[in-house]
C-alpha positions as CSV (number, residue, x, y, z in Angstrom):
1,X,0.0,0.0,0.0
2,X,3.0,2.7,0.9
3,X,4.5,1.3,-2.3
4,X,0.9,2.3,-4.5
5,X,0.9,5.4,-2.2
6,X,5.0,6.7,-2.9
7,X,4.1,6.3,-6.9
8,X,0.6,8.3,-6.9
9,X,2.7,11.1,-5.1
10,X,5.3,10.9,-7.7
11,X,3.1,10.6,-10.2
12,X,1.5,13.8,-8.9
13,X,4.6,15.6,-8.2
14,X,6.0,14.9,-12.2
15,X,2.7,16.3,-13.3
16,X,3.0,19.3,-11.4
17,X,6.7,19.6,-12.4
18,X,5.4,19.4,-16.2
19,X,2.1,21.6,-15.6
20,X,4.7,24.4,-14.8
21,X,7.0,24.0,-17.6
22,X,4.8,23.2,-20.0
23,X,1.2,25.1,-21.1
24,X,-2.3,22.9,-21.4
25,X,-5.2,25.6,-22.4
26,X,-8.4,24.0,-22.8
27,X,-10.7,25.6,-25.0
28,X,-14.8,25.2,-25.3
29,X,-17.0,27.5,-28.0
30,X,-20.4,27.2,-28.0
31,X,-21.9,27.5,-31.8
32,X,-18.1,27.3,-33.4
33,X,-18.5,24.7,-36.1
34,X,-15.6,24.6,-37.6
35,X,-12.6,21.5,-37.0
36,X,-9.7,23.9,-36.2
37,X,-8.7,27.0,-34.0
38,X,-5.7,28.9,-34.0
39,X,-3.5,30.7,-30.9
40,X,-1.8,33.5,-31.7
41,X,0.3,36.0,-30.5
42,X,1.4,39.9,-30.4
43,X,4.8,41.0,-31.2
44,X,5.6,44.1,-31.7
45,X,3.6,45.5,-34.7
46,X,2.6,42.4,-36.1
47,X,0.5,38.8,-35.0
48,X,1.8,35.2,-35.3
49,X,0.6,31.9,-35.4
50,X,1.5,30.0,-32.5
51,X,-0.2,26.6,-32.4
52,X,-3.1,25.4,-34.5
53,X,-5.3,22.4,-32.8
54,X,-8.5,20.2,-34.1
55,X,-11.2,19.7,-31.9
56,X,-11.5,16.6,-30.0
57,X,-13.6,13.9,-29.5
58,X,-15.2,15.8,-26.7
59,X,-15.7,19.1,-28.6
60,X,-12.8,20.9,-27.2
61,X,-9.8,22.6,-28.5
62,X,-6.7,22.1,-26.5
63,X,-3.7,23.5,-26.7
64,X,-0.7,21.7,-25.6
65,X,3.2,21.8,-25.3
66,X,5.8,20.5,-23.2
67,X,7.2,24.0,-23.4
68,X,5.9,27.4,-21.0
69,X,3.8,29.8,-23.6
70,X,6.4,33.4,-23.7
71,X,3.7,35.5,-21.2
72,X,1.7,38.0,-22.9
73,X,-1.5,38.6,-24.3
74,X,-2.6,36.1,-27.3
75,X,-5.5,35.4,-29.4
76,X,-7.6,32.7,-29.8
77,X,-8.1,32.8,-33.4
78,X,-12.0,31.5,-35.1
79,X,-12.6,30.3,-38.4
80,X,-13.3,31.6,-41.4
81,X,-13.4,35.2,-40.5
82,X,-10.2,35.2,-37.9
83,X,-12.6,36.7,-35.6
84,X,-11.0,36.3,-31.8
85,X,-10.9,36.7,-28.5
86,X,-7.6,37.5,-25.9
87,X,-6.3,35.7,-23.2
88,X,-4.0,36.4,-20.6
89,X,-1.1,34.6,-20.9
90,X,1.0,35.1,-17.4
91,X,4.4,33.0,-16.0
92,X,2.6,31.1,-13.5
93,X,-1.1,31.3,-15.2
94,X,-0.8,28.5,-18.5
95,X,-2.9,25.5,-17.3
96,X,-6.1,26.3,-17.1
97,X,-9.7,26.0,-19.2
98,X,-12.1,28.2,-20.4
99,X,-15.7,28.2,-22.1
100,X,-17.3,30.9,-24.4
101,X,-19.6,31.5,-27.3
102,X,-18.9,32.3,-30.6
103,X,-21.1,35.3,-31.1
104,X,-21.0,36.8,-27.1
105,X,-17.0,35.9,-26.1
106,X,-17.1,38.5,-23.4
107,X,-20.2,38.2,-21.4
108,X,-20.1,34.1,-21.5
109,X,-16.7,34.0,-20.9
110,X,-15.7,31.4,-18.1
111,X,-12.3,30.0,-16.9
112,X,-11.2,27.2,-14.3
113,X,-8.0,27.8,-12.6
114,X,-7.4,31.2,-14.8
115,X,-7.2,33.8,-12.0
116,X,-5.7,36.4,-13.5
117,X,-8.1,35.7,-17.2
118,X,-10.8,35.8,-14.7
119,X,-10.1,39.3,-13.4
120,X,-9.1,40.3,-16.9
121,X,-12.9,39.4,-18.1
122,X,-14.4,40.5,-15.4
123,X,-12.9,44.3,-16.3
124,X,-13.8,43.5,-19.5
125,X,-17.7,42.9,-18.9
126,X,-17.4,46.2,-16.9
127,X,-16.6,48.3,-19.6
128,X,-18.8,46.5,-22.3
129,X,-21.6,47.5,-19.8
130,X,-20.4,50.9,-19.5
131,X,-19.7,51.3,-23.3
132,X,-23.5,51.7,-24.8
133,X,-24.2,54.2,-21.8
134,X,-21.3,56.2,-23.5
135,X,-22.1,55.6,-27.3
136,X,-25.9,57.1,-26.3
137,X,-24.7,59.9,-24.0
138,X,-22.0,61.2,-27.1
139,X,-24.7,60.7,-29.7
140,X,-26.9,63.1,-27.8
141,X,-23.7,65.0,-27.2
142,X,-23.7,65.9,-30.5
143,X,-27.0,66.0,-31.7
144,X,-27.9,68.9,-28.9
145,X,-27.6,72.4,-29.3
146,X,-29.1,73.7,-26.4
147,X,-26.3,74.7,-24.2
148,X,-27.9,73.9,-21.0
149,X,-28.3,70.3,-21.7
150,X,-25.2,69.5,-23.4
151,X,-23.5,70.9,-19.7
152,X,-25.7,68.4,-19.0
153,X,-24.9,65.5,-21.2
154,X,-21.3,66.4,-20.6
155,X,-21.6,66.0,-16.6
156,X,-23.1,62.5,-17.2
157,X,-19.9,61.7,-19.2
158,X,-17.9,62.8,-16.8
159,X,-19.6,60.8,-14.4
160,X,-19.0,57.7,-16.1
161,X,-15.5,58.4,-16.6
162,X,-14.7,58.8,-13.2
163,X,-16.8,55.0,-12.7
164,X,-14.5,53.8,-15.0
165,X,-11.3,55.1,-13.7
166,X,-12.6,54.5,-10.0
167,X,-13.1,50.5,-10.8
168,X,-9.1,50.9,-12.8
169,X,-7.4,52.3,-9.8
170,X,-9.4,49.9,-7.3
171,X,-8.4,46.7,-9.5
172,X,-4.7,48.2,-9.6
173,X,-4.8,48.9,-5.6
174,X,-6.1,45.3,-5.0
175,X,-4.4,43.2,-7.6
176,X,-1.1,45.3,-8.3
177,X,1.1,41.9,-9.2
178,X,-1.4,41.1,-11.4
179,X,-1.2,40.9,-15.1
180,X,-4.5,43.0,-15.7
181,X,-3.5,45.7,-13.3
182,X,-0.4,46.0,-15.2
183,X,-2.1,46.2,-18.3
184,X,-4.9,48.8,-17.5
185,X,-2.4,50.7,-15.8
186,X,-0.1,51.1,-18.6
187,X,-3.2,52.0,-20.8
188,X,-4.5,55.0,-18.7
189,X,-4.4,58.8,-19.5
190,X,-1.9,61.2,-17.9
191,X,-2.9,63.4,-15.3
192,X,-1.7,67.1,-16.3
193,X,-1.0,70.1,-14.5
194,X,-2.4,73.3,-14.7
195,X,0.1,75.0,-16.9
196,X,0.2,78.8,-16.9
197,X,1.6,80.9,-20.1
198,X,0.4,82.3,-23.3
199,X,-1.3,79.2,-25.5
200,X,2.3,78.7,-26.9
201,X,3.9,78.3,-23.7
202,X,1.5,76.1,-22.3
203,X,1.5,73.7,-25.3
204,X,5.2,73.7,-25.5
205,X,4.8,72.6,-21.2
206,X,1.9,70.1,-22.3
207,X,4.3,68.6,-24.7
208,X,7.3,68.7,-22.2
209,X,5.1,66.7,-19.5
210,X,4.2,64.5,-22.2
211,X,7.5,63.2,-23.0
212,X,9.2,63.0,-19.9
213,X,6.2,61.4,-18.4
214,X,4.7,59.0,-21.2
215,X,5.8,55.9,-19.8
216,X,5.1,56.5,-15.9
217,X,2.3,53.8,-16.2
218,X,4.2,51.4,-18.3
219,X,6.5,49.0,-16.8
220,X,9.2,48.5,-19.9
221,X,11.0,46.3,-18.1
222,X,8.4,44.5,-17.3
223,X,9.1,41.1,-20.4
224,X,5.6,40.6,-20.4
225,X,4.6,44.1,-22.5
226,X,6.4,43.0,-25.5
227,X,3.6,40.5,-26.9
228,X,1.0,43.2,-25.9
229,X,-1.3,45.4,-29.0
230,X,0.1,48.1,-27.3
231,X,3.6,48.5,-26.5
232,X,5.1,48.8,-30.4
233,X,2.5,51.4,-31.2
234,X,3.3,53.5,-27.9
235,X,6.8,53.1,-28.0
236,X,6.7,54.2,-31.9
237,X,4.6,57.1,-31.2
238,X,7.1,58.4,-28.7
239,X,10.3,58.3,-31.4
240,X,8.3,59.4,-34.2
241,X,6.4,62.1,-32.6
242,X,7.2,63.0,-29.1
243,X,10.7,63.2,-30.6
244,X,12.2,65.8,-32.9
245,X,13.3,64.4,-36.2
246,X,17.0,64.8,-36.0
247,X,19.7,62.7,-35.7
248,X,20.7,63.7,-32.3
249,X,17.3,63.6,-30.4
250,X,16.5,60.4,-32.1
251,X,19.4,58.9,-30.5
252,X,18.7,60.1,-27.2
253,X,15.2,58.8,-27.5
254,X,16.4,55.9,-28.7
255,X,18.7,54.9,-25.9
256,X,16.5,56.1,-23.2
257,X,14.3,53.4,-24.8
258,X,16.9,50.6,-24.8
259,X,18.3,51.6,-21.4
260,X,14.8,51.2,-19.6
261,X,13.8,47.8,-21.6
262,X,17.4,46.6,-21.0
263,X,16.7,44.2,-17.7
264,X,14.2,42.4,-20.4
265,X,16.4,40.5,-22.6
266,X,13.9,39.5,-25.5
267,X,12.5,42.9,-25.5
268,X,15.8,44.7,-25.9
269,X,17.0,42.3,-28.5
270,X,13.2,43.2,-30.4
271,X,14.0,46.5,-30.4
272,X,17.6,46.9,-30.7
273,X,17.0,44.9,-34.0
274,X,13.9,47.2,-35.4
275,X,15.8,50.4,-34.7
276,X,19.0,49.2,-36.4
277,X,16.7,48.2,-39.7
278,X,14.4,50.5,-39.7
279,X,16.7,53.4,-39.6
280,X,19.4,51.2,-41.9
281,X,16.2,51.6,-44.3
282,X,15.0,55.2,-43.6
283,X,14.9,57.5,-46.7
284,X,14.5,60.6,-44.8
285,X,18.1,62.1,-44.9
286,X,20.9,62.2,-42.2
287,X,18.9,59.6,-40.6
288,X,22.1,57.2,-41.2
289,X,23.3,58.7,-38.6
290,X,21.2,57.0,-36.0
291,X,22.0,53.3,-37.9
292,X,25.6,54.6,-37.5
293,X,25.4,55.6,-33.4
294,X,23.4,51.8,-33.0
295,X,25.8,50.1,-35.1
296,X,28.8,51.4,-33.1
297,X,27.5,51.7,-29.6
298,X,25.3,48.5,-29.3
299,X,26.7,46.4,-32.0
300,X,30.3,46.9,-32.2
301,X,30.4,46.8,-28.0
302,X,29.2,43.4,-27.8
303,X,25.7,44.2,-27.1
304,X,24.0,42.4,-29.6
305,X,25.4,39.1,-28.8
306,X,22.7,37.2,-31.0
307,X,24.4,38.4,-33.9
308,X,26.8,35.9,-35.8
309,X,30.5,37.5,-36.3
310,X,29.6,37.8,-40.0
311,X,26.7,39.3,-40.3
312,X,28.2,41.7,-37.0
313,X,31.4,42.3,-39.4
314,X,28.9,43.5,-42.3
315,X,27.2,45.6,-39.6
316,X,30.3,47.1,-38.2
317,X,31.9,47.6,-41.6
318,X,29.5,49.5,-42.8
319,X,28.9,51.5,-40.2
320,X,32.4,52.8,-39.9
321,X,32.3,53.7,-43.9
322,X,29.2,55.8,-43.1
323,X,30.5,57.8,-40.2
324,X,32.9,60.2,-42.3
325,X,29.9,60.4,-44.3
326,X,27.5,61.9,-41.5
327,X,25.7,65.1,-42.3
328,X,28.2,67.9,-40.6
329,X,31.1,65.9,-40.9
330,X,34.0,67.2,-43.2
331,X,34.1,65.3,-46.4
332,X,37.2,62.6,-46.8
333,X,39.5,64.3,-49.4
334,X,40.2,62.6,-52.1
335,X,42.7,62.9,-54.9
336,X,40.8,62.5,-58.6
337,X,42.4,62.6,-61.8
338,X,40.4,65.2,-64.7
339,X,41.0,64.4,-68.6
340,X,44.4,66.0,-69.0
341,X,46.1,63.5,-66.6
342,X,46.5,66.0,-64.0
343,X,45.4,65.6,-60.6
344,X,43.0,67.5,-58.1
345,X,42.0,66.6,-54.9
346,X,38.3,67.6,-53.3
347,X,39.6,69.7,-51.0
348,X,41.2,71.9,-53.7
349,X,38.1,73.3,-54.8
350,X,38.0,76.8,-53.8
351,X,34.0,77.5,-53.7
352,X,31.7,78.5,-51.5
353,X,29.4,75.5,-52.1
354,X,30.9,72.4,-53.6
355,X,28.1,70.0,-55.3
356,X,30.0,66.6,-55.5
357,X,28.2,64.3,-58.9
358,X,28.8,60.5,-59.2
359,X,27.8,59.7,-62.2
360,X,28.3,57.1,-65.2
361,X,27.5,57.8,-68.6
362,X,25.4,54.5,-69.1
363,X,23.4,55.0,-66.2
364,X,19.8,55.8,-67.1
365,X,19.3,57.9,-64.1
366,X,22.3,60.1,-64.7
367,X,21.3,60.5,-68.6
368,X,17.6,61.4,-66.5
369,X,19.3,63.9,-64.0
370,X,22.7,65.0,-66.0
371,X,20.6,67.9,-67.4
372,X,18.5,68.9,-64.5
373,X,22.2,69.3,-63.3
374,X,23.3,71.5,-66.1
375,X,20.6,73.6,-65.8
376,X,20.9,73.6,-61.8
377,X,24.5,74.7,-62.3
378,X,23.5,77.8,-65.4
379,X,21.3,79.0,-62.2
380,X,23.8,78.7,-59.7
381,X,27.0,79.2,-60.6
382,X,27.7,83.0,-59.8
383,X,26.4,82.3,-56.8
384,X,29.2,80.3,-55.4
385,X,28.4,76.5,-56.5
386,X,31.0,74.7,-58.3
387,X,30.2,70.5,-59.4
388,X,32.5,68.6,-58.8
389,X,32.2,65.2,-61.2
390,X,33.4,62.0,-60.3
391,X,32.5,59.4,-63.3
392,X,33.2,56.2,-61.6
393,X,34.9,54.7,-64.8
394,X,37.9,52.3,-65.0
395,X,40.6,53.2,-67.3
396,X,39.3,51.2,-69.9
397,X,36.3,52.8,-70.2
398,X,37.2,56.2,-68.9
399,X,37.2,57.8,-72.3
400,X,33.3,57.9,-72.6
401,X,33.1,59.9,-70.0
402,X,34.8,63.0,-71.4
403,X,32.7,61.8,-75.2
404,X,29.6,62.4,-73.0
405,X,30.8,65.5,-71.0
406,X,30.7,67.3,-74.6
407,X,28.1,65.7,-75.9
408,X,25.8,67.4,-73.1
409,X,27.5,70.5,-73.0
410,X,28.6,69.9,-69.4
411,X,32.4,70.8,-69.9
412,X,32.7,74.2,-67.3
413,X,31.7,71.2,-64.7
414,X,35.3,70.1,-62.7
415,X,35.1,66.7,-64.6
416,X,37.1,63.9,-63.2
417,X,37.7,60.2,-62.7
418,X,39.5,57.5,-60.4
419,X,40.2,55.3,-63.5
420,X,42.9,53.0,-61.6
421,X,41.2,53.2,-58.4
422,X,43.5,54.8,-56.2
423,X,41.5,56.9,-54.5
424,X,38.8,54.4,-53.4
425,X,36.2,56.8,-54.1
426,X,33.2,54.0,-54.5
427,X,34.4,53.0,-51.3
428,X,35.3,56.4,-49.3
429,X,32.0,58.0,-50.2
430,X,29.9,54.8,-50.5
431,X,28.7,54.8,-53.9
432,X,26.7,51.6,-54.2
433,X,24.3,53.2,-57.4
434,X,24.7,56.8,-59.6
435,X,23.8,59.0,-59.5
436,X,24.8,60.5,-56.1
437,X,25.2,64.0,-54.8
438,X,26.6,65.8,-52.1
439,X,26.8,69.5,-51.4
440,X,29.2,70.7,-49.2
441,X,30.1,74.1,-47.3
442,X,33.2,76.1,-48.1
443,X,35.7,73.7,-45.5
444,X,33.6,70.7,-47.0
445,X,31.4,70.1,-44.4
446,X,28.5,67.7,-45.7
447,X,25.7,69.8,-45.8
448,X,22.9,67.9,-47.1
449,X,23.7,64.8,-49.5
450,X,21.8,62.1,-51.1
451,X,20.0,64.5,-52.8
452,X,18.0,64.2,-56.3
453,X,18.9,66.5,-58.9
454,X,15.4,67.5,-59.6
455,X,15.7,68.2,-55.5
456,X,18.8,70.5,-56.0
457,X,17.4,74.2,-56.8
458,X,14.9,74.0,-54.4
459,X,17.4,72.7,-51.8
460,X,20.3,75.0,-52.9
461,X,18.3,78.1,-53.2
462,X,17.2,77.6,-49.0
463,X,21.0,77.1,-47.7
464,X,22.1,79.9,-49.7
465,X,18.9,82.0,-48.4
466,X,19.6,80.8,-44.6
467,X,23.4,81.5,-45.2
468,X,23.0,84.8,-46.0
469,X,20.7,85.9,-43.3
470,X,23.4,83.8,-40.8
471,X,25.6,87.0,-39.6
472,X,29.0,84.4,-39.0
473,X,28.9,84.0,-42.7
């Protein structure tokens, strides 16, 4: 009998070990006909498939694995119309079993041994009895014109609001390790100040309080928030619009972000990769200035550790060939040789404004932008811009670049090559396609580059403007 005893306990004790490594969610919907269901996930700004299950011979979907489910929120995902309902998916909270109807997943939502899905659905049904209150009181919001009653209407709202907000703090207060009170909490408003000022000054303070207190509600560290519908949308928000658009801010904003999600691994890693791609991918110019700061600051100290050496290398590599490049930053020089055989170097040129031209001569784009350029330089030219060509042609083909200079009337250009490659120029200045252009200052700073030649008297016609209303110049 102590024998039969000793193996029921350990039978007992390797189901518990397995219930809290692995995930069993058992799942019953009432008037769901078809065979399979799906669960899926958030991460970041997009949904995956996790598991997809046929229903048994009891009429349930289960959804099994030996390994624990990453906690967040998932979906339970119906056929045909991928119509579906969340779950909470918490550490400690992935055996359990729950029971719903197709049509009315909220208000016939039950769950055995789900406490935290329980407390989640139970805010839910709150506000899903609160919501047609509010629909009818903001139709009649706007439908009114009588003054009197809309202060009316509006105190009703307000009333509700403050129900609403009461029942959120009181769930938070009594439940604050709980997955739900994390999640409402990181979803509610901010609480402003009275700001004082003229309406400029107290926008610019709304906007200061904004960003230095957007996240006071939401736990970054917390691992949790990366498979949430919120976190990529709130975190994108505060880069793309809490944060000036240069270079400089975006980098501060961008490490404030990766400093505060650093303690949760797989959340830094998420984002430490889609800020390195996305900005490796922006179009907006100078913004490789922000691939170039992740690149050398995260990748190149060993902070991406994920990364294999040669993709790294690549990474690295190209990073340290953009830097020189960096809007602001004084061009490399670079020693070219023109038609005669002669040499010049770039920072020979003795102009106000240097525009730098890549260019090849069978290179449909440059045959597209070559006289845009001309005509761009016949505008410009006693006003301090001098071109600077580069054909990037090898010495045996070198010669139809000097045919083509004539042919397009283009010969008071400076018109050079690197015909045996000694400069490195498709190297030093990274031209991967033609044409490219640069425009640098009078000590060949990079002013703007990148540029479009149909961009260039638009472009050139502001920095000469701001230039000349600059007193230091």
């Amino acid at each position: 009998m102590k024998k039969i005893i000793l193996l029921l306990f350990s039978f007992f004790v390797a189901l518990s070990i397995y219930a809290q490594k692995g995930h069993r969610i058992e799942v019953e919907i009432k008037d769901y006909e078809s065979p399979n269901l799906y669960l899926a996930y958030y991460y970041g700004d997009k949904q995956y498939v996790k598991d997809t299950v046929q229903r048994d011979s009891n009429g349930r979907f289960v959804f099994q694995g030996e390994d624990a489910l990453e906690p967040g929120v998932y979906m339970i995902v119906m056929e045909p119309d991928n119509n579906f309902f969340q779950i909470l998916v918490d550490e400690n909270d992935q055996n359990y079993s729950l029971s719903t109807s197709k049509d009315n997943s909220v208000s016939d939502m039950s769950f055995q041994f789900a406490t935290d899905n329980k407390l989640f659905y139970k805010y839910l049904r709150f506000l899903e009895e609160k919501r047609p209150q509010a629909d009818k009181l903001q139709e009649q919001l706007s439908q009114s014109q009588d003054e009197t009653t809309r202060v009316n209407i509006q105190t009703q709202l307000d009333q509700l609001n403050a129900a609403v907000r009461e029942y959120q703090d009181k769930l938070i207060q009594d439940y604050p390790e709980s997955f739900t009170a994390a999640i409402i909490k990181a979803n509610l408003p901010l609480d402003y100040p009275e700001f004082e000022g003229s309406p400029e000054e107290v926008q610019m303070s709304q906007y200061r309080f904004t960003k230095e207190h957007y996240f006071d509600n939401l736990d970054l560290e917390d691992p949790r928030m990366l498979r949430t519908p919120f976190l990529f949308s709130r975190i994108d928000n505060y880069i793309q619009r809490l944060t000036y658009q240069n270079p400089d801010s975006i980098n501060q904003s961008v490490d404030w972000i990766l400093n505060q999600v650093k303690p949760a691994e797989e959340t830094f890693k998420f984002y430490l990769i889609h800020f390195l791609n996305s900005y490796a991918r922006s179009k907006i110019i100078g913004m490789d200035a922000v691939y170039v700061h992740l690149a050398l600051d995260y990748y190149a100290k060993g902070l991406a550790d994920w990364t294999d050496s040669e993709q790294l290398e690549k990474i690295v590599t190209n990073a340290k060939t953009l830097e020189p490049l960096l809007i602001g930053k004084t061009a490399p020089d670079i020693q070219l040789q023109k038609q005669d055989g002669s040499l010049i170097s770039l920072h020979e040129v003795n102009s106000p404004y240097t525009v730098l031209y890549f260019w090849r001569y069978d290179c449909g784009a440059c045959k597209t932008s070559t006289p845009i350029m001309r005509s761009f330089f016949e505008k410009y030219k006693d006003q301090g811009v001098q071109i600077l060509a580069v054909c990037m042609k090898n010495a045996d083909e070198v010669g139809g670049c000097w045919e083509y200079v004539e042919k397009v009337g283009v010969s008071d250009w400076i018109h050079t090559a690197d015909p045996y490659g000694n400069a490195n120029v498709q190297t030093v200045f990274d031209v991967k396609s033609t044409p490219q252009i640069y425009i640098l200052d009078k000590d060949k700073k990079i002013i703007l580059k990148k540029l479009g030649a149909d961009q260039m008297d638009e472009v050139m016609g502001q920095i000469i403007e701001r230039n000349s209303l600059d007193p230091a110049n």
